[in-house]
N, C-alpha and C positions, 0 to 999 in steps of 0.2 A: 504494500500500500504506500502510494506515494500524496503527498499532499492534498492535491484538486482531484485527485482519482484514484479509485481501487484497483487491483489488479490480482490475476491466480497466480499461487506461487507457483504449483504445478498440482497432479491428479493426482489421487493413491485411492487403492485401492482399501474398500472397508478393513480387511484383514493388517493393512499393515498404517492404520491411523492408531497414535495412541492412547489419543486421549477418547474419556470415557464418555461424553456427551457431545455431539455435534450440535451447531444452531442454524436455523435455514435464516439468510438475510432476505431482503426485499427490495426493491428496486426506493431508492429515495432515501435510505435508510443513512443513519451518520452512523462511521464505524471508526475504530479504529486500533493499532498494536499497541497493547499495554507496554511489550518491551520498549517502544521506538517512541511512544509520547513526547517525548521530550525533546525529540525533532522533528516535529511537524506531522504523527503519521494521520494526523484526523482527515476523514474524505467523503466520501456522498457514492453511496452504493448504484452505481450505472445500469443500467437494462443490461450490459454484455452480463454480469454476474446477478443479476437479479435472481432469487433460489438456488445458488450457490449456499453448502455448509460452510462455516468455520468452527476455532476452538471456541473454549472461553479466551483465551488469549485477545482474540478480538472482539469485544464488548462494543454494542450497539445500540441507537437510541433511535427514538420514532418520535415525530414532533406531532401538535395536538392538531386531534382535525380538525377544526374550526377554525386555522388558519386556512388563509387563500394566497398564492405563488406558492404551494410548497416547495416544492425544489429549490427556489430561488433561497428561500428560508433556509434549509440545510444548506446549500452554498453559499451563502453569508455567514453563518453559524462555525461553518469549516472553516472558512478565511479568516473568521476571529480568532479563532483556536488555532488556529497555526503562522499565527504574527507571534514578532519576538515577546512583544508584552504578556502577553501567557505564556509561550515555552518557559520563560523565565521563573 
């Protein structure tokens, strides 16, 4: 996961994933690597990986429906979070 966008690390197969709980993401969704926080990794879940799993490692958030632009809302929300004033 980089910044403005998600991306697959690569595929495995169920037999050889470790960890014990997968989460299905969603298209719109702000996601991001607990390891990499700290550089920027917050980003807005694209249509290419929409219902894509991850671990818990990557922890996600769904903003409330009653907004309107959503997406635009998650992509403002990601670019806050990944200015130096937060990484900080």
């Amino acid at each position: 996961m980089v910044g403005k966008w998600s991306f697959s690390q690569r595929r495995k197969k169920g037999r050889d994933i470790k960890s014990k709980y997968l989460y299905r993401v969603s298209r719109e969704q702000i996601i991001y690597n607990r390891l990499f926080a700290y550089r920027g990794s917050f980003a807005v879940v694209d249509d290419k990986h929409d219902g894509n799993f991850v671990s818990g490692e990557f922890p996600t958030f769904i903003r409330k429906k009653e907004y309107k632009d959503k997406k635009e809302l998650s992509e403002y929300i990601v670019y806050c979070m990944n200015t130096s004033k937060y990484l900080d």
